[in-house]
C-alpha positions as CSV (number, residue, x, y, z in Angstrom):
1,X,0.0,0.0,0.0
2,X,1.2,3.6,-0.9
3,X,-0.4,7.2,0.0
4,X,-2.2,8.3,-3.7
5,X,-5.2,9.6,-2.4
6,X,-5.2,12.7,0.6
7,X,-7.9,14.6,2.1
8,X,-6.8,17.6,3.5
9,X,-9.0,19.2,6.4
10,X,-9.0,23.4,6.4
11,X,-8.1,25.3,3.2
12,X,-6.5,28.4,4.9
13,X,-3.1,28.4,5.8
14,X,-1.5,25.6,5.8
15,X,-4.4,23.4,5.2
16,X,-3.9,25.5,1.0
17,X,-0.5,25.1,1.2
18,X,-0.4,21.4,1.5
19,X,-3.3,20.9,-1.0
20,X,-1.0,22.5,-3.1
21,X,2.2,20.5,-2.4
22,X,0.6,17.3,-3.1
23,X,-1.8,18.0,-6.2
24,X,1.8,19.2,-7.7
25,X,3.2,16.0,-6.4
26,X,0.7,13.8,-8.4
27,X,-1.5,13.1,-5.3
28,X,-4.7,13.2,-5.7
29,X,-6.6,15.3,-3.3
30,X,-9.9,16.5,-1.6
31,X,-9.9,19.6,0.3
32,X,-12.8,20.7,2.9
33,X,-13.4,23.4,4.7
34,X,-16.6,24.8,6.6
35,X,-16.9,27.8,4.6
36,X,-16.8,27.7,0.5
37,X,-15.1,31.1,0.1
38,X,-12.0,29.8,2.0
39,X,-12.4,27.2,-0.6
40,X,-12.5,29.2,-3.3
41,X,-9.3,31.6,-2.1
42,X,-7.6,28.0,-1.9
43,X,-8.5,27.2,-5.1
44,X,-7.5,29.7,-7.2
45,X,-4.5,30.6,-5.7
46,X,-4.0,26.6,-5.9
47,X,-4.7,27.6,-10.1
48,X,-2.4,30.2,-10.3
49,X,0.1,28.9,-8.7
50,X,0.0,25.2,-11.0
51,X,-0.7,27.8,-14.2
52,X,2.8,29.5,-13.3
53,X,4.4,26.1,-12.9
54,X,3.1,24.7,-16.8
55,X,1.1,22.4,-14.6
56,X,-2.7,23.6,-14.9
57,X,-3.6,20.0,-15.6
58,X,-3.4,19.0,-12.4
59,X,-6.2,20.9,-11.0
60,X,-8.2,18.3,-12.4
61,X,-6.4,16.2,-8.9
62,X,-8.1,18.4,-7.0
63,X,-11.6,18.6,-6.0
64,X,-12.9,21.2,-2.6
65,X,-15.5,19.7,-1.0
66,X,-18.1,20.1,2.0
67,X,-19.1,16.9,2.9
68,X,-17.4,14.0,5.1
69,X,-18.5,11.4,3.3
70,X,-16.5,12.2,-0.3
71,X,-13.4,11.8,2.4
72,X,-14.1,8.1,1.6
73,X,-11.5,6.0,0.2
74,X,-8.7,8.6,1.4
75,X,-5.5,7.0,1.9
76,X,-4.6,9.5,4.6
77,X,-7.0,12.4,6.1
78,X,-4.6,15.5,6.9
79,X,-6.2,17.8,9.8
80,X,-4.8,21.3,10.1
81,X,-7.7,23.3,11.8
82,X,-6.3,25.3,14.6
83,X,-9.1,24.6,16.6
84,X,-9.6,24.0,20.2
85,X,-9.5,20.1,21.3
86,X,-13.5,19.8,21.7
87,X,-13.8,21.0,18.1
88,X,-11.1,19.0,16.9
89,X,-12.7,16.0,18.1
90,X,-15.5,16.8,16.4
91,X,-14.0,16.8,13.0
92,X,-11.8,13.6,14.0
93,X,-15.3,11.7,14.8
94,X,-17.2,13.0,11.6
95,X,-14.0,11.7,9.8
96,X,-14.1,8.4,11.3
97,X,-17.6,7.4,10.3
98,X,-16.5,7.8,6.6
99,X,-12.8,6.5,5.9
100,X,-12.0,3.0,5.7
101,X,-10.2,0.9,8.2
102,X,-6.8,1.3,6.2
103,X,-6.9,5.1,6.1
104,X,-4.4,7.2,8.1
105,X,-5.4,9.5,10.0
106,X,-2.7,12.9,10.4
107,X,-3.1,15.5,12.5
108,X,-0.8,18.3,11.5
109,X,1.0,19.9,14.7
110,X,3.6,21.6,15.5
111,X,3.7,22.4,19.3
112,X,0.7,19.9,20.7
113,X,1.6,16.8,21.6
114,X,-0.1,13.9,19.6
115,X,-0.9,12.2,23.1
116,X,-3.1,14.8,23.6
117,X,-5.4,14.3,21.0
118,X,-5.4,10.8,21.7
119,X,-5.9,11.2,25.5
120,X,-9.0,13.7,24.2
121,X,-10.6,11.6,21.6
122,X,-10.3,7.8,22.7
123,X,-12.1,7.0,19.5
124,X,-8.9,7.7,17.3
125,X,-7.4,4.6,16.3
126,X,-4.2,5.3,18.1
127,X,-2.2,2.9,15.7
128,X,-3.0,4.0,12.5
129,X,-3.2,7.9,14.0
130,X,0.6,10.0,13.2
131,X,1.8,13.6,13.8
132,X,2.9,15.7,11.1
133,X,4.8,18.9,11.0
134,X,5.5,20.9,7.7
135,X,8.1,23.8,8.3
136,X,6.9,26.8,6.9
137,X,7.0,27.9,4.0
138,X,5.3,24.3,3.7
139,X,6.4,25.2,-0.5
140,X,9.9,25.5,0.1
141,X,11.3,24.5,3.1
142,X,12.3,20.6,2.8
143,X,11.8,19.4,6.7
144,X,8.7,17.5,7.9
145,X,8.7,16.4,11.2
146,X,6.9,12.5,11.8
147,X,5.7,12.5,14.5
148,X,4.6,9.2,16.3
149,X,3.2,7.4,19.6
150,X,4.1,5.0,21.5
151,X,1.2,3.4,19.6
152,X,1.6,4.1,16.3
153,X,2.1,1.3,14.0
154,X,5.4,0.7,12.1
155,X,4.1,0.4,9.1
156,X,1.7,3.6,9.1
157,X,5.2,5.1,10.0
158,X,7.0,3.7,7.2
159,X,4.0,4.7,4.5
160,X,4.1,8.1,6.2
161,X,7.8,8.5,5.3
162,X,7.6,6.9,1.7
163,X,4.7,9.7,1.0
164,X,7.3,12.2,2.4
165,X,10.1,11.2,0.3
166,X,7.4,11.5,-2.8
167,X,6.6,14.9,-2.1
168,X,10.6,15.7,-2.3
169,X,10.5,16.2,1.5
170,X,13.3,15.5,3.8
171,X,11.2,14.0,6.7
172,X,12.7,13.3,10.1
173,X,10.7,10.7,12.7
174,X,10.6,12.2,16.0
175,X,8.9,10.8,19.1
176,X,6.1,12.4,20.1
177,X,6.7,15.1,23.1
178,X,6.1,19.0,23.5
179,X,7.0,21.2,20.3
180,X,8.5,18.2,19.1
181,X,12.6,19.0,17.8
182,X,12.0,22.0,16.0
183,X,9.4,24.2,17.6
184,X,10.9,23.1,21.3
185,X,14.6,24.1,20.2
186,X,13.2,27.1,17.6
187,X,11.9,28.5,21.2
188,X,15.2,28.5,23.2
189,X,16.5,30.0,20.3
190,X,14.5,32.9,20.4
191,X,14.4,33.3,24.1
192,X,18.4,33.5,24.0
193,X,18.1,36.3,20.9
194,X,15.8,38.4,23.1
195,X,17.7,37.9,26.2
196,X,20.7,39.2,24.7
197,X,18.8,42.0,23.0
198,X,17.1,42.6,27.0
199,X,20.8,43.0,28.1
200,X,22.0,45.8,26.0
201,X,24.3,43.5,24.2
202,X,23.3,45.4,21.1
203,X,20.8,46.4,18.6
204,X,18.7,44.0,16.6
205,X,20.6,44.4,13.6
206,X,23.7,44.1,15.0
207,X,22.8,40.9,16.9
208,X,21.2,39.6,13.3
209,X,24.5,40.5,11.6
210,X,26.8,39.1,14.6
211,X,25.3,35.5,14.7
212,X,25.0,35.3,10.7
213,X,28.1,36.3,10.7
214,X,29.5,33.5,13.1
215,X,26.9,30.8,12.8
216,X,27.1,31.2,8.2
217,X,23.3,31.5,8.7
218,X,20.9,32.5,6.0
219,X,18.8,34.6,8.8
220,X,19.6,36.6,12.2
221,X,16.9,35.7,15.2
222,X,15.1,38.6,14.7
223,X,14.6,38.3,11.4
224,X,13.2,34.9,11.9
225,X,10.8,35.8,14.5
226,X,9.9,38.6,12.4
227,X,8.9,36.4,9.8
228,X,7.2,33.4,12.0
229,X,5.4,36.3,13.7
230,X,5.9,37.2,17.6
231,X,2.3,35.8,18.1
232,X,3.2,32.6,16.8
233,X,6.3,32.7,18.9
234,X,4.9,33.8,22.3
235,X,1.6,31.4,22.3
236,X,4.3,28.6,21.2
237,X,6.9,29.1,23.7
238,X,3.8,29.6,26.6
239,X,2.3,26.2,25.2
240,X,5.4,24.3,25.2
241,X,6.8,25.7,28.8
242,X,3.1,25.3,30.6
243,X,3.2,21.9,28.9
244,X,7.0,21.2,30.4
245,X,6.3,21.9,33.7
246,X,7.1,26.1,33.0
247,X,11.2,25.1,33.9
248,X,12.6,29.0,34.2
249,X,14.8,28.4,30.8
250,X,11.4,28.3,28.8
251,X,9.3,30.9,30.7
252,X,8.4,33.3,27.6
253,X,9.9,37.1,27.2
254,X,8.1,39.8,28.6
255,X,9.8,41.9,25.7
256,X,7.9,39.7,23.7
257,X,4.9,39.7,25.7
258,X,4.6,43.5,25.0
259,X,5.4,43.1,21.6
260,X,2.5,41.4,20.6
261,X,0.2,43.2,23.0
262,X,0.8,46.2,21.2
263,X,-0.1,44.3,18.0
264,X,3.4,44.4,16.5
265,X,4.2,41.1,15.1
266,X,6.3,41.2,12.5
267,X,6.5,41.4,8.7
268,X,3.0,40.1,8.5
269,X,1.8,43.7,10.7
270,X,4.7,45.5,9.1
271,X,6.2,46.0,12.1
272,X,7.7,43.9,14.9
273,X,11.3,43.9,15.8
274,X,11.8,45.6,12.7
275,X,9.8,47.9,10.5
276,X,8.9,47.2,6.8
277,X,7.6,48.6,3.7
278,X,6.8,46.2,0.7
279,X,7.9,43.2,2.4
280,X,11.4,44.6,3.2
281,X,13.4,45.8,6.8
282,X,13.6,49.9,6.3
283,X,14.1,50.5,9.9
284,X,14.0,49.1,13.4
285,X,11.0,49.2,15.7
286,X,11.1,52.8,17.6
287,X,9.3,51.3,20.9
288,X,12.3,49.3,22.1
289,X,13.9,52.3,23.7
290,X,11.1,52.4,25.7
291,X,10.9,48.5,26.6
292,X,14.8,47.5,26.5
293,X,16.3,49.7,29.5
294,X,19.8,49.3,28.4
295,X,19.2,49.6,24.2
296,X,22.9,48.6,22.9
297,X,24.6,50.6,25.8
298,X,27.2,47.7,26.3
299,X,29.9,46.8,23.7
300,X,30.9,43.4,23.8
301,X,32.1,40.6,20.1
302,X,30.0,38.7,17.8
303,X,31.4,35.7,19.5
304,X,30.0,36.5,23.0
305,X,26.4,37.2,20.7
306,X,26.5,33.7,19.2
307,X,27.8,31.7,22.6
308,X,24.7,33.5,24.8
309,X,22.4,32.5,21.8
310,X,23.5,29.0,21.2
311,X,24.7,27.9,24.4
312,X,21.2,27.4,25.4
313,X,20.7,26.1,22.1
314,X,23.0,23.3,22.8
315,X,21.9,22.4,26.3
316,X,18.2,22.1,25.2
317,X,19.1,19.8,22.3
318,X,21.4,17.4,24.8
319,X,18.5,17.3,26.8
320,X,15.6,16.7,23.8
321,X,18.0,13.8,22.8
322,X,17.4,12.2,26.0
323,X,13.9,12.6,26.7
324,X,12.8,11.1,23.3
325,X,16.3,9.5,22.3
326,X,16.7,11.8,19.0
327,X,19.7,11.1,16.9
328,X,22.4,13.9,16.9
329,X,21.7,13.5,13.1
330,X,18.2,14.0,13.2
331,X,18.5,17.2,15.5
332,X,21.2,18.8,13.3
333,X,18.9,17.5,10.2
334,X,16.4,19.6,11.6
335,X,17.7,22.8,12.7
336,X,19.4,23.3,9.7
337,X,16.6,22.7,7.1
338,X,14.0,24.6,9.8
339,X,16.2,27.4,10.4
340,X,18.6,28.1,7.6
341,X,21.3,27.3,9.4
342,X,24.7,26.5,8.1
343,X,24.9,23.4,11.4
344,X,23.3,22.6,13.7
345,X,24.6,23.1,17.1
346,X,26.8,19.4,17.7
347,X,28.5,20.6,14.3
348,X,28.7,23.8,15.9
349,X,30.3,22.7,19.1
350,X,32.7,20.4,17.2
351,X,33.7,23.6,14.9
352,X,34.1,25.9,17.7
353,X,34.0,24.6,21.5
354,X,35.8,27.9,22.7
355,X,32.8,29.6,21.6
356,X,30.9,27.0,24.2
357,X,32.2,27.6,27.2
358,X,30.0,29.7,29.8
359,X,31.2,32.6,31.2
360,X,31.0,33.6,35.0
361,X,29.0,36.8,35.5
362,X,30.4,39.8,37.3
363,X,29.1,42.9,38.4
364,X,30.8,44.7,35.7
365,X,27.9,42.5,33.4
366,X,24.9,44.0,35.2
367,X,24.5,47.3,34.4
368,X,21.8,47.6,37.1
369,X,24.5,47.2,39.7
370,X,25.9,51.1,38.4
């Protein structure tokens, strides 16, 4: 048996995205969605996007529909409604009643454990059920996280990564936990970029520039977050540390916080961290004076920039291998296809290990002690 035939559940967002991916792919595909205009967006941007590509005879792969039952005969049903649990079982049961006993059911996720939705809807067939996890841009970036249960069957896992492969995908099975290797790692990341920033270590640009510089990434922090969105960020980092047990190294930024409050964030609001016109950085958010005390005020390398950033990085990841036994290969995999980055951060201790060593703090590093 082989994945031909999807369903896709949700036509905004990622739910278009993937519909996309796979009717270019040679899948054939259903997609549903509650309302027909989000249907009809999907669609034609689907269209366009096929037309531009001298494939606009695929679309006849692709049919939007608004009624469970034409899920029937799926080879896999793809769920990508960010929806709260009670509604999500809703659309889990509907789905249920219509696909046959063969059919894989996916719920796409990139922070909630797949536990949960078991634990929540005991009627999910827990070993033919799976986690999936396209990095945005689903298009173009090439990592998909598998995610799977202790009770997922091996051969729903193997299928799951033969479709992968098919799509061009580089997919990466990860056991099932909080945020899963990318979003839990993508988070300490982010808290160590605006930690820094917090300290005065510098401006956001000059962070950015310090740990491409070091690190041969494509992006800085800040632009990353900037173009996740600090929403996305924040409500992922809460999730993940409330889930955790909220240890102090994931409690989310109040920098961040604020951010977001104040409805800046990121290129999607044209300002965040940054501010932009037509989709490109012409300045940096004004606000931070008034948030970060100590704005840039202390001088200090790129080197220093890149060790407080991926220190943290480091000790998360050694931990994340333990919990769910992750290969060092599947967490460098990861973070280099999720982030842009030239390694990931064993590579990176290998390369440099004098850039890994923690520094004692002194009084001369507090500026509130002046």
């Amino acid at each position: 048996m082989q994945v031909d035939a999807v369903g896709i559940i949700g036509a905004s967002g990622t739910g278009g995205a993937l519909a996309e991916l796979f009717v270019s792919k040679g899948f054939q595909v259903r997609i549903y969605d509650d309302f027909k205009d989000s249907l009809n967006v999907a669609m034609a941007k689907i269209k366009w996007s096929l037309l531009k590509q001298g494939k606009g005879g695929l679309m006849a792969n692709i049919e939007p529909i608004q009624e469970y039952s034409k899920f029937h005969g799926a080879d896999m049903v793809i769920e990508t409604i960010s929806k709260t649990m009670e509604e999500r079982a809703l659309f889990f049961n509907k789905i249920m009643k219509e696909v046959t006993e063969n059919s894989v059911l996916a719920a796409h996720s990139s922070v909630t454990p797949l536990k949960q939705l078991l634990e929540n809807i005991p009627a999910l067939p827990a070993e033919r059920t799976i986690g999936l996890h396209f990095v945005k841009p689903v298009k173009n970036n090439p990592l998909v996280e598998i995610i799977k249960s202790d009770k997922t069957a091996e051969d729903v896992t193997d299928l799951t990564g033969q479709m992968i492969s098919r799509l061009g995908k580089t997919g990466v099975i990860v056991k099932d936990n909080p945020g899963q290797i990318v979003e839990r790692l993508t988070r300490v990341y982010m808290l160590g970029a605006l930690k820094v920033l917090y300290s005065g270590k510098g401006f956001p640009n000059e962070i950015d520039a310090a740990f491409k510089e070091v690190s041969g990434a494509k992006y800085g922090p800040f632009e990353y977050l900037d173009f996740t969105g600090l929403d996305h960020d924040y409500n992922s980092c809460r999730d993940i540390w409330e889930m955790l047990g909220k240890p102090d190294r994931l409690k989310p930024s109040d920098l961040e916080m604020r951010l977001v409050q104040y409805g800046q964030l990121g290129k999607k609001a044209t300002i965040g961290i940054y501010i932009y016109d037509e989709g490109e950085i012409v300045g940096e958010n004004p606000i931070l004076p008034n948030i970060v005390k100590y704005l840039g005020l202390r001088v200090c390398g790129k080197e220093e920039i890149f060790s407080d950033i991926m220190i943290p990085v480091l000790e998360e990841a050694r931990a994340l291998a333990s919990e769910i036994m992750a290969s060092e290969h599947d967490i460098e995999t990861s973070m280099k296809a999720a982030l842009g980055w030239a390694k990931g951060p064993f590579a990176y201790l290998r390369e440099k290990p004098e850039l890994f060593q923690r520094k004692t703090q002194s009084d001369f590093d507090r500026l509130d002690a002046f």
